[in-house]
C-alpha positions as CSV (number, residue, x, y, z in Angstrom):
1,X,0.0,0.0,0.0
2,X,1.2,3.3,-1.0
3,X,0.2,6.8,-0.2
4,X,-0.2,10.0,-2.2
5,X,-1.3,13.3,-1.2
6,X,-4.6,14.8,-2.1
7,X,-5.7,17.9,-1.6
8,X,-9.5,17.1,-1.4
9,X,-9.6,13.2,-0.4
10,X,-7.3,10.7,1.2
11,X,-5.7,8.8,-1.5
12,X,-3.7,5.5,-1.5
13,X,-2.5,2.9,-4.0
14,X,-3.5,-0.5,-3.1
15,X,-2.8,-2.9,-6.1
16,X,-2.9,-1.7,-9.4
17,X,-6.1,0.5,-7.9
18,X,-6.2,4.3,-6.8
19,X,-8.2,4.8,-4.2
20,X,-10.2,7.6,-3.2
21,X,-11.8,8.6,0.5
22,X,-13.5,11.9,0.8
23,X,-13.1,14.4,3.5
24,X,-16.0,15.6,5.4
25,X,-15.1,19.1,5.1
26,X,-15.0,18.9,1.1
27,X,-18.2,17.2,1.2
28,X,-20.1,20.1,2.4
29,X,-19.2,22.2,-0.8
30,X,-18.5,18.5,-3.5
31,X,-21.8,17.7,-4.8
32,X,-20.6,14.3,-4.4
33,X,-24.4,13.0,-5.8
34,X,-23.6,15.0,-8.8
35,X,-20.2,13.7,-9.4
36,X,-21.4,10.0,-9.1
37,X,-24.1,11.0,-12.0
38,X,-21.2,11.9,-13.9
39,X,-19.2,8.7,-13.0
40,X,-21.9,7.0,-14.2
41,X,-22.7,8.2,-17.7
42,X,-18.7,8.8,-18.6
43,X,-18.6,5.4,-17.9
44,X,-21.1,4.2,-20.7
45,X,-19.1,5.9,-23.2
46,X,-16.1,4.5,-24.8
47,X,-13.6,7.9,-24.0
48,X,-9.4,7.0,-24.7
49,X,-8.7,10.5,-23.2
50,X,-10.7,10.5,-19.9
51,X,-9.4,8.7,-16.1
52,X,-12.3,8.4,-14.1
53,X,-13.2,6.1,-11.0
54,X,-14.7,2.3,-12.3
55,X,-16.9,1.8,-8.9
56,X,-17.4,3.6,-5.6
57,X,-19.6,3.9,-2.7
58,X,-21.7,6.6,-1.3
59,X,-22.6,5.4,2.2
60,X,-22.6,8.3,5.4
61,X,-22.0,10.9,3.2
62,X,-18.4,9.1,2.2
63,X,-18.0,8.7,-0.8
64,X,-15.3,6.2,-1.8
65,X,-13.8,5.3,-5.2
66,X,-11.1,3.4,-7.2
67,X,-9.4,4.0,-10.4
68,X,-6.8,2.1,-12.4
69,X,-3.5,3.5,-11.0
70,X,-0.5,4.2,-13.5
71,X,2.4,3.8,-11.7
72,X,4.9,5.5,-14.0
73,X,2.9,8.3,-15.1
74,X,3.7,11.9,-15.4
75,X,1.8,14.6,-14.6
76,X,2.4,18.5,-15.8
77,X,4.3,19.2,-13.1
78,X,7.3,16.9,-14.5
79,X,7.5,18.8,-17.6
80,X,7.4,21.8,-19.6
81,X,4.4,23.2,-21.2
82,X,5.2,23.4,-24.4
83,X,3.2,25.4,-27.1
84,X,2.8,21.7,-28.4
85,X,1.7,21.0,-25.0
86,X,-0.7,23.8,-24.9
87,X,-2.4,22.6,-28.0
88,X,-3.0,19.1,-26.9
89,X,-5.1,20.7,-23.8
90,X,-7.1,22.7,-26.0
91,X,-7.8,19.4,-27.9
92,X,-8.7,17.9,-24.5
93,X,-11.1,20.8,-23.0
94,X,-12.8,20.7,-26.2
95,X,-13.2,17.2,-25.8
96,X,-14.7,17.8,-22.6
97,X,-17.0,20.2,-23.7
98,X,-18.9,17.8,-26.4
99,X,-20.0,15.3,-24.0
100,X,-23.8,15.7,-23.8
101,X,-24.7,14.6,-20.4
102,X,-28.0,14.5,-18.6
103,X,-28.9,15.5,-15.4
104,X,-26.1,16.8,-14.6
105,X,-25.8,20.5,-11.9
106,X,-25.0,24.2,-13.6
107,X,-22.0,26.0,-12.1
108,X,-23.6,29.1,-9.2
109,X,-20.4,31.3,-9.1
110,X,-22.1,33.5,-6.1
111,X,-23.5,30.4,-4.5
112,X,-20.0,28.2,-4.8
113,X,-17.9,31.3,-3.8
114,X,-20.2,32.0,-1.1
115,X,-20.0,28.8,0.4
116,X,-16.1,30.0,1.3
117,X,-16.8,33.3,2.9
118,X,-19.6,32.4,4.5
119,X,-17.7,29.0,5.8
120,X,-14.1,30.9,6.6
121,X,-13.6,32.6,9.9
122,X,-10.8,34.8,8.7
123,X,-9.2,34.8,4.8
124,X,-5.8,34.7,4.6
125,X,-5.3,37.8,2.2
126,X,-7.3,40.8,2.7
127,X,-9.9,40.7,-0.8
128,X,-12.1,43.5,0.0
129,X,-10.4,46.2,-2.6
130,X,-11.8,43.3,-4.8
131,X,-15.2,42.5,-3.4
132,X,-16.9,45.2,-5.8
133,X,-14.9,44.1,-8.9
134,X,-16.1,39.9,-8.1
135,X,-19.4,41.2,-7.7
136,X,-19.9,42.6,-11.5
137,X,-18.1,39.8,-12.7
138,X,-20.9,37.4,-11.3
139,X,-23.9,39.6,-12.0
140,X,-22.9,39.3,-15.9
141,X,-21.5,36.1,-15.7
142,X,-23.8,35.1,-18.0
143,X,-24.4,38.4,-20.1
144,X,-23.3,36.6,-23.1
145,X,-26.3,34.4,-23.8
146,X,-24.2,31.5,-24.1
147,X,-25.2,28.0,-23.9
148,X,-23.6,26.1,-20.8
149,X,-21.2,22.9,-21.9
150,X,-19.9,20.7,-19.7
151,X,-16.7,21.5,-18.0
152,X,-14.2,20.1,-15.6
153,X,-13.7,22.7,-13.5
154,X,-9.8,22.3,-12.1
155,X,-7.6,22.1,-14.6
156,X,-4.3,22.0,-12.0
157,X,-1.2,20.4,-13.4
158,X,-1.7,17.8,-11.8
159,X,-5.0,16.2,-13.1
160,X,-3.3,15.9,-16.8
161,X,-1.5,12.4,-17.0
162,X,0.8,10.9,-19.2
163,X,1.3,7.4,-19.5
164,X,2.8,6.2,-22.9
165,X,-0.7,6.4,-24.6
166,X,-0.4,10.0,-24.6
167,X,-2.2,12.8,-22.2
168,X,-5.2,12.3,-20.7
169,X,-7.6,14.2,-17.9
170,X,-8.4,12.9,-14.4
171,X,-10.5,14.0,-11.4
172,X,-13.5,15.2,-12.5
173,X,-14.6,15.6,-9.0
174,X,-15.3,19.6,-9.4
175,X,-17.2,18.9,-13.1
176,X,-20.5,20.7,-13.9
177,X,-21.8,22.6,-16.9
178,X,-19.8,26.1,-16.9
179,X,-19.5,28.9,-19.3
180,X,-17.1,27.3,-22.2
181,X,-14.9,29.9,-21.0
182,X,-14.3,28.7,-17.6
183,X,-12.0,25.7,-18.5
184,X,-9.4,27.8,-20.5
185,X,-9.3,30.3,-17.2
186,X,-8.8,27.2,-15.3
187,X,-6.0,26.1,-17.1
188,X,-4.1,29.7,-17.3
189,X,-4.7,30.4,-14.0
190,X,-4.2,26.8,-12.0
191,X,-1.5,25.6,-14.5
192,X,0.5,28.2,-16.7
193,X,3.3,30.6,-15.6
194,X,2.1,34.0,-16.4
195,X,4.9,34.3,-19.6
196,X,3.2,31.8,-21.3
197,X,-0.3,33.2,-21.1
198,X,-0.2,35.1,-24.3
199,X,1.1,32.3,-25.9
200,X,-2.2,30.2,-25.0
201,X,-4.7,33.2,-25.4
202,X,-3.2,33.9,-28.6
203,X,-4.0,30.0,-29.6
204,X,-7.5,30.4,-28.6
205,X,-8.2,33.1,-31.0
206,X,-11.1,34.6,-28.9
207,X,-13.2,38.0,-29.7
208,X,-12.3,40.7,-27.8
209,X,-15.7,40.5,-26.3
210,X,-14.8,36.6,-25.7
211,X,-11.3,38.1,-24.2
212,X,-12.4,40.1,-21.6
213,X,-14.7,37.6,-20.2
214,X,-11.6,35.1,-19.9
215,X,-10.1,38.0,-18.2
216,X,-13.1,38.1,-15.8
217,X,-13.3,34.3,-15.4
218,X,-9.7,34.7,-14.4
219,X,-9.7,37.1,-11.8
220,X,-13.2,34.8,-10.6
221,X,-11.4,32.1,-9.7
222,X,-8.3,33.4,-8.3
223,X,-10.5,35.3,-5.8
224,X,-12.7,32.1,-5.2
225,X,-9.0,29.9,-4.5
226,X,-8.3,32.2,-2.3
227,X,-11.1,31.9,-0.1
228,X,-11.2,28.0,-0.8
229,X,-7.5,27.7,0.4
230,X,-8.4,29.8,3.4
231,X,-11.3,27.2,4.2
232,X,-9.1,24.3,3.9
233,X,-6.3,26.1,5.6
234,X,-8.6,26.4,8.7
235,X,-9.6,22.6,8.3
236,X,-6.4,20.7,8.0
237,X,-3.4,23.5,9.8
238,X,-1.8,22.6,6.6
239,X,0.7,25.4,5.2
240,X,0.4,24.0,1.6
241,X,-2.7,26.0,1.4
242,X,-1.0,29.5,2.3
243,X,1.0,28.8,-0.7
244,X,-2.2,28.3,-2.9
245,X,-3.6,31.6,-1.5
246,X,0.0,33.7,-1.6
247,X,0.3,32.6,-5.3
248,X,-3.6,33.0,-6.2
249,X,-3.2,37.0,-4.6
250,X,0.3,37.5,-6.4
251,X,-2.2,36.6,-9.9
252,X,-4.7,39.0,-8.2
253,X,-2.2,41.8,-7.9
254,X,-0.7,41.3,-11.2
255,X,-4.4,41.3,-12.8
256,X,-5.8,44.5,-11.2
257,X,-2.3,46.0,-13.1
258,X,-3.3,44.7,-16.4
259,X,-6.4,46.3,-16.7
C-alpha cells in the first residue's frame, strides 16, 4: 500500500487500484451526488482520453472510489508546457466540452464562492479592494447568452497524466456545466506561468468580447481559491494552502495592473 497526497480526499494505492476517501469538510461544498451522476454516464461511453473512477460507494455521506493506477505516469508538473503541449489541452477541453450529459448541476459562481466566505472565519489575504470588482463579474457572468457545456472545473497540473498512450484528464470531481470559458481560465490560472499566457490566449483566437470575459473568469477564480485555500487552511493547519492563496493573490495583484 502506497500513499499519495490529495488535496480534497485521502488517497492510497493498493494494487494496481487508486483509491479515493472523501473528507468531510470537502463534502459540504463537492456535490458528491452529482459527481457520481457523472461517473456513471462517462462510464457508458467509450472515451481513450478521460481517467475516471470504475466503482465507488456513497454510504454516510463518504464517498469512496477506485481508479486504475499508473504507476509511471507523469503529470504537468514533471515537464514543460510546451506550445505543443498547450495545444493538446485545447484538444482535451474541447473534448470535454462535447460530451452531452444529462442530469447533470450548472455552475452558481455567487453560490459556490459563497459557500467560502460564509464557511471561513478569517481569509488569509485581505480581498475586500476586490469584493466590488467579483461582484460585476458574477452579476454578468452570464451576459453573453451562451449555452452552458460541460466542463471540468480544475484544470491543475496535476489532473493531466501521461502514460505512454499520450495525455489524458483525471478527477473530474469539481465537473458541472460552466460557461465554455471557464475551462481555458482554469487552465491559465491553475497551471500556466504568467509568460506563457499570451502564448495560449493567442492559440484560442477569442473575440475581444470573448477576451475580456476570460479575463473576468480569471480574476473569478483566483478570488474564489483564495477563499477556498483559506477554508481548507482552517480545516487541516496545513501550510500548503497558504502557498495556494500567496500565489492566487500575487495573480490578483498582477491582474488589477493589467487592466
Amino acid at each position: 500500500m502506497k500513499a499519495i497526497s490529495g488535496l480534497s480526499n485521502k488517497i492510497k494505492v493498493q494494487k494496481n487500484d487508486l483509491i479515493k476517501e472523501s473528507y468531510s469538510y470537502v463534502n459540504k461544498y463537492l456535490d458528491r451526488v452529482n459527481e457520481i451522476k457523472i461517473y456513471e454516464q462517462l462510464n457508458d461511453l467509450n472515451l481513450s482520453n478521460f481517467i475516471f473512477p470504475y466503482t465507488w460507494t456513497y454510504t454516510n455521506d463518504e464517498l469512496i472510489s477506485k481508479t486504475h493506477y499508473f504507476e509511471n505516469a507523469i503529470t504537468l508538473h514533471d515537464t514543460d508546457i510546451c506550445k505543443n503541449k498547450m495545444k493538446v489541452v485545447i484538444k482535451l477541453i474541447d473534448e470535454i466540452h462535447t460530451l452531452n450529459l444529462v442530469g447533470i448541476k450548472q455552475f452558481e459562481p455567487e453560490n459556490f464562492l459563497n459557500f467560502f466566505v460564509n464557511n471561513t472565519i478569517k481569509c488569509l489575504f485581505d480581498l475586500s479592494i476586490y469584493k466590488e470588482q467579483i461582484n460585476e463579474i458574477i452579476k454578468n457572468y452570464w451576459n453573453d447568452s451562451v449555452k452552458a457545456v460541460f466542463s471540468h472545473n480544475d484544470l491543475v497540473k496535476g489532473n493531466f497524466i501521461n502514460f505512454k498512450k499520450g495525455w489524458k484528464v483525471i478527477d473530474f470531481e469539481y465537473a458541472m456545466y460552466n460557461h465554455y470559458l471557464f475551462d481555458y481560465a482554469s487552465f491559465i490560472s491553475e497551471s500556466l506561468n504568467k509568460k506563457r499566457w499570451p502564448v495560449f490566449i493567442e492559440m484560442l483566437n477569442l473575440s475581444s468580447q470573448e477576451l475580456l470575459k476570460l479575463k473576468d473568469l480569471i480574476t473569478y477564480q483566483n478570488y474564489l481559491w483564495i477563499y477556498w485555500a483559506s477554508y481548507m487552511f482552517e480545516q487541516t493547519q496545513e501550510n500548503i494552502f497558504i502557498e495556494i492563496a500567496k500565489e492566487k493573490y500575487e495573480n490578483m495583484q498582477k491582474e488589477i495592473n493589467v487592466r
